[in-house]
N, C-alpha and C positions, 0 to 999 in steps of 0.2 A: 343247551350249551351255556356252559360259565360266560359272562362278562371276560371283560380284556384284564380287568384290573388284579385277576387270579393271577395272573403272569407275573404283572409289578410286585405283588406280595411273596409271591415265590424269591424273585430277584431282595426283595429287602429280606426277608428268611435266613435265604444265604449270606448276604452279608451280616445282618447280625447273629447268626450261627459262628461264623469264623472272628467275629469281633470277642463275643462270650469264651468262646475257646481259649481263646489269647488271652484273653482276662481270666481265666482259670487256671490257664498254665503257669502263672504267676504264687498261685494258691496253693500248686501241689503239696509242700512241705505242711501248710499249716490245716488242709481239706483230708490231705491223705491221697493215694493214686487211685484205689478204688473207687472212692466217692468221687473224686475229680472223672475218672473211666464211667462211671453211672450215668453221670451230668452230661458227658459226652454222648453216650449211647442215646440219653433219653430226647437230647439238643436235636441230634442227627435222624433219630426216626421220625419226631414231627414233620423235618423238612422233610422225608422220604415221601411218607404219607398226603403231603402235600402234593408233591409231586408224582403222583400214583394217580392220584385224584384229576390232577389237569390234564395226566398223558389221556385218561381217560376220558377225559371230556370233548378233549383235542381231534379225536379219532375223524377217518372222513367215514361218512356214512356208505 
């Protein structure tokens, strides 16, 4: 089983997931919607994948 501090990194993930987003959304005109859509997909699977990770680890035996 993971340490606790899996959890905290998860929690900051999320927040700067939606901090970056926001700051891209600002970009769209001059990135394009695509590539701003990419940045987004690619943002939001890490945190997935993180979080796939700790549900797993989480589990009760």
């Amino acid at each position: 089983m993971y340490p606790q501090y899996i959890r905290y990194f998860l929690i900051i993930s999320v927040i700067t997931d939606i901090a970056l987003i926001a700051y891209l959304s600002t970009l769209i005109e001059e990135i394009g919607f695509f590539f701003f859509f990419l940045l987004v997909i690619l943002l939001l699977s890490g945190t997935y994948l993180l979080y796939t990770v700790y549900k797993r680890n989480n589990r009760n035996p």
